[in-house]
C-alpha positions in Angstrom: 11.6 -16.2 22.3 7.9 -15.9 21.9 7.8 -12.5 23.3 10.1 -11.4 20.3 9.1 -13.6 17.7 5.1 -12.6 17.8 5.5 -8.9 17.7 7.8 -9.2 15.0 5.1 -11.4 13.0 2.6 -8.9 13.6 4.3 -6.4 12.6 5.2 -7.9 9.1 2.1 -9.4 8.5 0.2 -5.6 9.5 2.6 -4.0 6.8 2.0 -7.0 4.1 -1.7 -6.5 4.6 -1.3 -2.3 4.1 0.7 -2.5 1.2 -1.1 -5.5 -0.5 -4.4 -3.2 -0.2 -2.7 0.0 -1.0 -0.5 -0.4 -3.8 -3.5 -1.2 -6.4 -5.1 2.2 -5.0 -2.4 3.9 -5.4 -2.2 2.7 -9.1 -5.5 3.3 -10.1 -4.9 7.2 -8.3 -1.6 7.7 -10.4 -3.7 6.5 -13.7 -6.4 9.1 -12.9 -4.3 11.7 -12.1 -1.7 10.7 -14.7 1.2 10.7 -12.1 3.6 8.6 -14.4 7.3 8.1 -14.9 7.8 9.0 -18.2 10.4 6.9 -20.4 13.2 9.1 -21.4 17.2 8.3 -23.0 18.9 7.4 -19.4 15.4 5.5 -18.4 14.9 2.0 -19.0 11.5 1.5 -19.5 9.5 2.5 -22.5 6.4 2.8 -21.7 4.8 5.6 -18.9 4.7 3.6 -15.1 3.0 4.7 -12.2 6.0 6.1 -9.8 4.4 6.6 -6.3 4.8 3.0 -4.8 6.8 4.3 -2.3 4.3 6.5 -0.5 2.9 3.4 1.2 6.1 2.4 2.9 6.0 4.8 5.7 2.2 4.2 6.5 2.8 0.6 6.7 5.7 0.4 8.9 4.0 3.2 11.6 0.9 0.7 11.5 3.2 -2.7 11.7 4.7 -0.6 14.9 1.6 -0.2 16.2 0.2 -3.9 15.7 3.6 -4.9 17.5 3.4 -2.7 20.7 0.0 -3.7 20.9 0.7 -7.5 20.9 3.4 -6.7 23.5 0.9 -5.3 25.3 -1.6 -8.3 25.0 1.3 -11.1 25.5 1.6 -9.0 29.3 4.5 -6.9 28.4 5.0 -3.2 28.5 3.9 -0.4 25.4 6.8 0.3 23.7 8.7 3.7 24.6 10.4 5.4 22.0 13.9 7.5 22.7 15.1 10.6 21.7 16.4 8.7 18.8 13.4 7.0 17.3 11.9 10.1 17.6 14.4 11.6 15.6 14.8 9.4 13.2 11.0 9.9 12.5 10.9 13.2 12.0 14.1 13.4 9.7 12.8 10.6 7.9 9.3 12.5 7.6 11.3 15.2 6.0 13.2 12.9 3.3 9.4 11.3 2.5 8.2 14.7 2.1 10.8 15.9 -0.6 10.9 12.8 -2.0 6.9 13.2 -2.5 7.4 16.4 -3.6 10.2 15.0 -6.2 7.7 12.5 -7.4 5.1 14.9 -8.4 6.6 18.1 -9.2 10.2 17.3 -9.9 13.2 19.1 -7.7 16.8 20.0 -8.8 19.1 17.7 -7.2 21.3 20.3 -5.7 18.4 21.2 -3.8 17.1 17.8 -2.7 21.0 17.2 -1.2 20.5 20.7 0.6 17.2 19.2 2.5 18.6 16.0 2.8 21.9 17.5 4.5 19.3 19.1 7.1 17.6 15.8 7.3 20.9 14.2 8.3 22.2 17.1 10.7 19.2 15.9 13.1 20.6 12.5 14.2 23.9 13.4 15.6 21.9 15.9 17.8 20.7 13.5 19.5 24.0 11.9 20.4 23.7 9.0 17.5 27.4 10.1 16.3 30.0 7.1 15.7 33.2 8.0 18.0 35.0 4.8 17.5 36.1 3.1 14.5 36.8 -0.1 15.9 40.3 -0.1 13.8 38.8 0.7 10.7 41.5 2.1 8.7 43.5 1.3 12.0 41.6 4.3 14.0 39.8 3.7 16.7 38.5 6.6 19.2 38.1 9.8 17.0 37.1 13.5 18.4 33.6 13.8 18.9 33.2 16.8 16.2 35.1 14.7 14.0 32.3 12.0 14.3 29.6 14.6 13.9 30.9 15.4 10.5 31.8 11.8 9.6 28.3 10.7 10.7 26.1 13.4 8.7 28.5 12.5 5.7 27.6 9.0 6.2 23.7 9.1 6.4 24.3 10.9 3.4 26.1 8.9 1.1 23.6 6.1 2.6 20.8 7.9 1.9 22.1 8.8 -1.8 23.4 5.2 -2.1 19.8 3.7 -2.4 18.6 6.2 -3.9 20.3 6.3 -7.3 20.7 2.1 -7.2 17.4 2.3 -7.7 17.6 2.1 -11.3 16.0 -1.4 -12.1 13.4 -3.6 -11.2 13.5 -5.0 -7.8 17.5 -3.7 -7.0 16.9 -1.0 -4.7 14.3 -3.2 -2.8 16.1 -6.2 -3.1 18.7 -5.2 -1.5 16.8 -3.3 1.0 14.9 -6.4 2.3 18.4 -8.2 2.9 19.6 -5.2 4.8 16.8 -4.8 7.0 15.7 -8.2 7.6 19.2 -8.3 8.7 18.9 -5.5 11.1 15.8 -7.2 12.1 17.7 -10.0 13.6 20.6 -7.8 14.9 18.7 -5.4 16.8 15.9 -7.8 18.3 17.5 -6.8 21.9 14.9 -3.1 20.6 11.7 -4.9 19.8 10.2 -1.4 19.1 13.5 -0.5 16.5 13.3 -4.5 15.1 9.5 -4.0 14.8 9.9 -1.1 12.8 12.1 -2.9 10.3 9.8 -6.2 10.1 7.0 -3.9 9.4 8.8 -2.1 6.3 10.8 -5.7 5.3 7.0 -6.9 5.1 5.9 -3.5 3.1 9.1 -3.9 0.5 8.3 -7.8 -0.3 4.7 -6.8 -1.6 6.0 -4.1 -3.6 8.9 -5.8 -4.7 6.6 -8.5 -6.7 4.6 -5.6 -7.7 7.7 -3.8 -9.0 9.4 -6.8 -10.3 6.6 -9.3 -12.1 4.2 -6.3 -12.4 2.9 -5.6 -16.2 3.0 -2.5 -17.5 -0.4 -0.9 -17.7 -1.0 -3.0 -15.5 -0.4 -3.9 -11.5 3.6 -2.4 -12.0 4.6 0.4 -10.3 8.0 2.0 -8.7 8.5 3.5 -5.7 9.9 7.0 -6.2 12.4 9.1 -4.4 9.9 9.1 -1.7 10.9 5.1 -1.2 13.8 5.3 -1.7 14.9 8.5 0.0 12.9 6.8 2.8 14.6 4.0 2.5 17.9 4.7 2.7 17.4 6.9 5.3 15.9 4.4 7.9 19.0 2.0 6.5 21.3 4.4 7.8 19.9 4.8 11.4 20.0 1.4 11.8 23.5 1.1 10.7 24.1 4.2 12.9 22.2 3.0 15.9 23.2 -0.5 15.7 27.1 0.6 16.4 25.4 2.7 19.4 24.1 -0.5 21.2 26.2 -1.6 25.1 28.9 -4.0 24.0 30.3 -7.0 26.5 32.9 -9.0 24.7 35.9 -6.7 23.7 35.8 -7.3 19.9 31.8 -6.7 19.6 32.0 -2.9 18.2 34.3 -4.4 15.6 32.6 -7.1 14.3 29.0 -4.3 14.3 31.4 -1.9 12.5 31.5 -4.9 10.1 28.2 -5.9 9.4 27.1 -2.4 8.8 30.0 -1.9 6.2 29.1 -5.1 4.5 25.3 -4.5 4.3 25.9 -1.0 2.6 28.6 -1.8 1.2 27.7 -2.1 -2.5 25.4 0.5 -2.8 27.9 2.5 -0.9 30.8 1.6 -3.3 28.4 2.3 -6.5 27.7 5.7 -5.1 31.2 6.7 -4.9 32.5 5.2 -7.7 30.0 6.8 -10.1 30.5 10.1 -8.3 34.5 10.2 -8.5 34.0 8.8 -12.0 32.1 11.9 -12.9 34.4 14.1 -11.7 36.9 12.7 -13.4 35.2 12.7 -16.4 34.2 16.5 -16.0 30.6 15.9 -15.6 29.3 17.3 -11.9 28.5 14.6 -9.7 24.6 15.6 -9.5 24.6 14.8 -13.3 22.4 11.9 -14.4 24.3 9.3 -16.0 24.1 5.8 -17.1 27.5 4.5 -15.0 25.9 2.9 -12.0 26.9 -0.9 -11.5 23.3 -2.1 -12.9 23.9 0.2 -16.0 27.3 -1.2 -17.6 25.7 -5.2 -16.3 23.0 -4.6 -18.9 25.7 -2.5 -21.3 27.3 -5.7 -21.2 24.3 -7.9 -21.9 22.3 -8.8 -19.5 18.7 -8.5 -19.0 17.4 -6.5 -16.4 16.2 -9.6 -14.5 19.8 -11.3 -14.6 21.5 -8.2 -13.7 19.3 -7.6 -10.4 19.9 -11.8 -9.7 23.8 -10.9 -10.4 24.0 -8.1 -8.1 21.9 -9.6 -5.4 24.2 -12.6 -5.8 27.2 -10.1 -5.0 25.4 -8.8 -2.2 25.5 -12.6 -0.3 28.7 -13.5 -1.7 30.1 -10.8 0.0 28.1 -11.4 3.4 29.3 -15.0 3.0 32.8 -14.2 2.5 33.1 -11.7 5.2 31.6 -14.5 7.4 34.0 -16.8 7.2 36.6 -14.7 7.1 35.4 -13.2 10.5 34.7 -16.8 11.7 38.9 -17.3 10.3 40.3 -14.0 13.1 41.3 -11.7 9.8 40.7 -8.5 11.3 38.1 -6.0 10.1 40.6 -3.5 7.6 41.5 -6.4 5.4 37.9 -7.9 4.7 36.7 -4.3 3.9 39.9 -4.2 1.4 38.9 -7.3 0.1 35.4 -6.6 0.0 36.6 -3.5 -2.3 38.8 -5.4 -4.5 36.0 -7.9 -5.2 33.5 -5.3 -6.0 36.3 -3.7 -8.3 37.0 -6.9 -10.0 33.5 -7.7 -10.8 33.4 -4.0 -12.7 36.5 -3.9 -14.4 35.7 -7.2 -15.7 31.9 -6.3 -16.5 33.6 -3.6 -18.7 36.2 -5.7 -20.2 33.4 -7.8 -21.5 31.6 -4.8 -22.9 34.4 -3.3 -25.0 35.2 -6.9 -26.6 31.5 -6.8 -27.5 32.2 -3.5 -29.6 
């Protein structure tokens, strides 16, 4: 256990060092420079905040990789060795950083950040991370593989989309990013290299969460940018990708994976869609800013930002919890993911109920 757990620790603990140092720099660069995100109508804050928080993310998890291969190494175990897919998943997530960077400094359409990040996502499935099998998700199991390659690009997208735009008060998108990957953490400790590599930017997100979250303004606060969370929800969909790729013994393994990845993305992925056919519905493109997202009508409602990102990270274990037992209780995988849907569309219908009695 050892042999996991300390290369793991080092990892975090590498990353929590990194970002503890190199968030106030990064401040004190964006007050210089006057890199700021400027308050606007569909913003919530009022007052210019530093937005580049997120360029430390990357940096910090290749250095928490490194600390953990070389405490393998000192423990009298191999270097790690990185596939085809690690590799890959670097380089495509290099690209989202990058236009996310770019996005935080200069500003880019979003038409044109979806083209890159479509080329971004195209790069995984080439190197045979495609999911073939649905494990009875919507009662289909085996599916053709060009089928998968389509279904698997469209999936890192919405993923990668998903944390980006729930990232819309203090704390949610990293919140809810430090559940998902400490969780992966833990589920794909049979990879120390890939589990490192999540420890290192779990340890990363809990420093700037506290930044982002208790952080004054004009002060220590800061967000992260699309380069976070671009990053971000990129890496959280090649784990969820390459944790349904991993050798299975029991017969109902690949269902109950296909499960855990659903309910880890699962509200982030419902908020993306809902706002998105809710926009077309409404006539508005999808790519149109809006204040719809499930954080939006909880504070519409009421709340304050602080209660709302408790709410919603409340949802997020309920959910795990429920799915849980109902795993642990044989109900197959279609009707918790139902369920999981109707729960998420109860708490939002009644959300809005609560708003129009308030008019």
């Amino acid at each position: 256990m050892s042999k996991i757990i300390f290369p793991l620790v080092a990892s975090f603990l590498m990353a929590v060092i990194i970002t503890a140092i190199g968030l106030p720099l990064i401040i004190k660069a964006c007050r210089y420079f006057k890199y700021y995100d400027l308050p606007d109508e569909r913003k919530l804050h009022s007052k210019p905040v530093p937005r580049l928080g997120g360029l430390i993310f990357m940096p910090a998890a290749v250095a928490g990789l490194f600390v953990a291969s070389w405490t393998q190494v000192l423990m009298g175990g191999d270097e790690f060795v990185f596939g085809v897919s690690t590799i890959a998943m670097t380089f495509g997530g290099l690209i989202i950083y990058i236009i996310g960077v770019i996005d935080d400094r200069y500003g880019m359409k979003a038409f044109h950040k979806f083209i890159i990040q479509t080329i971004a996502a195209f790069i995984l499935p080439l190197c045979n991370l495609v999911v073939t099998d649905l494990n009875g998700l919507f009662g289909l199991h085996q599916i053709p593989f060009a089928v998968g390659y389509v279904l698997t690009v469209i999936s890192i997208l919405i993923i990668v989309n998903a944390i980006n735009l729930i990232d819309g008060i203090d704390g949610l998108s990293s919140g809810l990013c430090i559940l998902i990957l400490s969780a992966y953490t833990v589920l794909l400790n049979d990879n120390l290299a890939i589990a490192s590599l999540d420890a290192a930017i779990v340890g990363s997100l809990i420093v700037f969460w506290f930044f982002n979250v208790f952080g004054k303004v004009g002060g220590n606060k800061i967000f992260m940018g699309d380069a976070g969370s671009l990053f971000l929800g990129y890496v959280c969909a090649y784990m969820s990708i390459k944790s349904l790729m991993r050798p299975i013994a029991p017969e109902d393994c690949g269902e109950k994976q296909m499960l855990i990845s659903i309910t880890l993305l699962l509200i982030p992925v419902l908020d993306v869609i809902r706002v998105a056919v809710q926009r077309r519905l409404t006539g508005h493109g999808i790519f149109e800013p809006d204040k719809t997202h499930i954080h939006h009508i909880l504070m519409k409602a009421g709340l304050s930002m602080h209660v709302t990102l408790v709410c919603i990270l409340s949802l997020f274990l309920l959910i795990c919890g429920i799915n849980y037992a109902l795993w642990q209780c044989h109900f197959p995988m279609p009707f918790i993911v139902l369920m999981d849907i109707a729960i998420y569309a109860l708490v939002c219908w009644v959300v809005m109920l609560v708003d129009k009695s308030d008019d």
